[in-house]
C-alpha positions as CSV (number, residue, x, y, z in Angstrom):
1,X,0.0,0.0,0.0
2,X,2.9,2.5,0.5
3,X,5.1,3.5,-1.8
4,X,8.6,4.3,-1.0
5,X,9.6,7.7,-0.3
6,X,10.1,10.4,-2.6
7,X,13.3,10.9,-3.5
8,X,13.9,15.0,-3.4
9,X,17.9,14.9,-4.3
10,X,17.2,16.4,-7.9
11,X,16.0,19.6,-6.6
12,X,18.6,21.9,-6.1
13,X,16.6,25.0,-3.7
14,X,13.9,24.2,-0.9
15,X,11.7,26.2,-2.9
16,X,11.8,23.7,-5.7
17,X,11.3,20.9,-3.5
18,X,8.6,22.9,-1.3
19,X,7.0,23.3,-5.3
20,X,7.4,19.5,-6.5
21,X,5.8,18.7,-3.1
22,X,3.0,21.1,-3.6
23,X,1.9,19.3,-7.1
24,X,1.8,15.9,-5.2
25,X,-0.6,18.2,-2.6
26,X,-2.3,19.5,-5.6
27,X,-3.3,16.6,-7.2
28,X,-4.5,14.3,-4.3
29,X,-6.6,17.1,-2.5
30,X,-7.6,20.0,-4.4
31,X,-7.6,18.6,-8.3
32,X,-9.4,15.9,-6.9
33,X,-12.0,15.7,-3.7
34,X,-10.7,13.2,-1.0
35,X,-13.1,11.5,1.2
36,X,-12.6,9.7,4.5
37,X,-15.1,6.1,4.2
38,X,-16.6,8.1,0.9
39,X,-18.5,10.4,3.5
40,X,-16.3,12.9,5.3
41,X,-14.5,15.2,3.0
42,X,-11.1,16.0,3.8
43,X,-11.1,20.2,3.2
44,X,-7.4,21.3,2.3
45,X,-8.6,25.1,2.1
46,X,-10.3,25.1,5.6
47,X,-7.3,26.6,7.1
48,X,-6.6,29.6,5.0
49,X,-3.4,30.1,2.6
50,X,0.0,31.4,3.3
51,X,3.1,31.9,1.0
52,X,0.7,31.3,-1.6
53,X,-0.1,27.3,-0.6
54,X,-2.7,26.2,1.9
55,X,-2.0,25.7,5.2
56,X,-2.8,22.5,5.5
57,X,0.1,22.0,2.7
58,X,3.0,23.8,5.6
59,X,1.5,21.0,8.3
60,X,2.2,18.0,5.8
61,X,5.9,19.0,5.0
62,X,7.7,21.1,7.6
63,X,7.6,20.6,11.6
64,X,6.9,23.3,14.2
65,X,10.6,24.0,16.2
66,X,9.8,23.6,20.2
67,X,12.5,26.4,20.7
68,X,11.5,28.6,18.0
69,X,8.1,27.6,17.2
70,X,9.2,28.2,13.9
71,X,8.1,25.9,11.0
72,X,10.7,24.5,9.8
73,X,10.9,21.7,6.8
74,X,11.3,18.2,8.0
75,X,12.6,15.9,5.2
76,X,10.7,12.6,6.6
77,X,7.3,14.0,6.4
78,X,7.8,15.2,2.7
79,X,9.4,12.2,1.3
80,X,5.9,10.9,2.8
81,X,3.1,13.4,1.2
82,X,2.1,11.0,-0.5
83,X,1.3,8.9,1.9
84,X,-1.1,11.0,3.7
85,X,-4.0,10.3,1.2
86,X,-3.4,6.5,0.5
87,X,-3.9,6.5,4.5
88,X,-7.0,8.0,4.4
89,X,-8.4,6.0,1.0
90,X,-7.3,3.0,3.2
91,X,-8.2,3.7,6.4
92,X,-10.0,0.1,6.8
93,X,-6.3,-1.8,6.3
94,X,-4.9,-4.2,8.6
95,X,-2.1,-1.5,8.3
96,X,-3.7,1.4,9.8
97,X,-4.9,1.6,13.0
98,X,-7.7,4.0,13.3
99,X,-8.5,5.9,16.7
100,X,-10.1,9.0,18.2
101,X,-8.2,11.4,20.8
102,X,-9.4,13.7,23.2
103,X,-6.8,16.2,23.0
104,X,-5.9,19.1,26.0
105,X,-7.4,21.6,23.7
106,X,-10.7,19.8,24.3
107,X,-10.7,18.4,20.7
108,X,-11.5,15.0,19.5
109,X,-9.2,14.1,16.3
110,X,-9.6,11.0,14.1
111,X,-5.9,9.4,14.3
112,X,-4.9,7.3,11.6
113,X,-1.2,5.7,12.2
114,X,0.3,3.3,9.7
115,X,1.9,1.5,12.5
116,X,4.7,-0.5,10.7
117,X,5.7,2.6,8.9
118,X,5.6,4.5,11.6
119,X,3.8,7.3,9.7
120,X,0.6,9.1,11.5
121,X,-2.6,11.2,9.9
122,X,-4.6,13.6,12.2
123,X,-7.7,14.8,11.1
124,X,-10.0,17.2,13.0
125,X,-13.9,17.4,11.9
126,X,-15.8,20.2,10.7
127,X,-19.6,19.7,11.1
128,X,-21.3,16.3,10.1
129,X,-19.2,15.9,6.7
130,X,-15.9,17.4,6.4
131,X,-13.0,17.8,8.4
132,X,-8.9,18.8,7.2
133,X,-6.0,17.5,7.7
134,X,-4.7,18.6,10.9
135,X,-1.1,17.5,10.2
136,X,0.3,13.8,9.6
137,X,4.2,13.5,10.5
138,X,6.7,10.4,10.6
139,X,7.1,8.9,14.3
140,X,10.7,9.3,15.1
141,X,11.4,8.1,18.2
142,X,10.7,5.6,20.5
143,X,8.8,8.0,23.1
144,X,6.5,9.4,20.5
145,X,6.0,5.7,19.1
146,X,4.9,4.8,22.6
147,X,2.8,7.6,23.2
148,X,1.0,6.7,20.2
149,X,0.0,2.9,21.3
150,X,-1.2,4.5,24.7
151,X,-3.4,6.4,22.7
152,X,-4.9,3.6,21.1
153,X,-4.8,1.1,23.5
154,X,-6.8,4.0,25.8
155,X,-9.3,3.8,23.1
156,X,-9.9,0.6,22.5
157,X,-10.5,0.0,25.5
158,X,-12.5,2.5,26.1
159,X,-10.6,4.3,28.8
160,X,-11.8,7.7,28.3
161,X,-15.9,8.2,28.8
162,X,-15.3,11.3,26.9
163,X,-15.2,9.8,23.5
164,X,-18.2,7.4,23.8
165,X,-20.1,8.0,20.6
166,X,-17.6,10.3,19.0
167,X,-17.3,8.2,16.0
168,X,-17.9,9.9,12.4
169,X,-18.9,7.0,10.6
């Protein structure tokens, strides 16, 4: 189901690659409408635009610096845009584990984690039928990993009385 990584050594400026990475965007979310379980539709313009590409686009390929809190771009999402809608077109695989999170903001997000590729999808809904992309990232470490399984462990079994009948579908 996943490819491998995209290979972004030809391009010789991060704005290139930031613009090859953009048509991949392009083409699986706003030439085409992507749906989660062909109900939910996954909006890529819901957050605005900035530097001319949605922001949605910024949350797929670069990764918010904890001492900056600067977005900055982060080479293992990128190679892995692509991967962010076969995820959701496949979100019924034996490879994805599919969960809900009640986050600290008081927000329940759809997690979709490709567990063996240590890849993760966060959506967030928007009324009964849409929702965006609220990032998706590659798990890096072994704390993060972990942190993830708790997650869904918690909600399969049904740990937290806060998401009882939170599903979308």
């Amino acid at each position: 189901m996943f490819s491998t990584t995209l290979d972004l050594s030809a391009h010789t400026s991060l704005d290139e690659i930031f613009d090859a990475l953009y048509e991949v965007f392009q083409r699986d979310f706003i030439e085409q409408r992507t749906y989660l379980n062909d109900i939910v539709y996954i909006n890529p313009h819901h957050q605005g635009v900035k530097d001319g590409k949605e922001e949605t686009f910024w949350h797929i390929v670069t990764r918010k610096n904890d001492k900056t809190k600067v977005r900055e771009f982060d080479i293992a999402r990128a190679q892995r845009i692509e991967w962010v809608k076969r995820i959701i077109d496949n979100h019924i695989h034996t490879e994805v584990k599919c969960f809900y999170y009640f986050e600290e903001d008081r927000k329940i997000r759809f997690y979709l984690w490709a567990h063996n590729h240590d890849f993760l999808v966060i959506l967030q809904k928007l009324g009964a039928t849409e929702s965006y992309i609220v990032t998706s990232f590659f798990i890096d470490n072994d704390r993060k990993r972990n942190k993830t399984q708790k997650k869904f462990e918690d909600y399969i079994g049904k740990k937290d009385g806060r998401l009882f009948g939170c599903e979308w579908f």
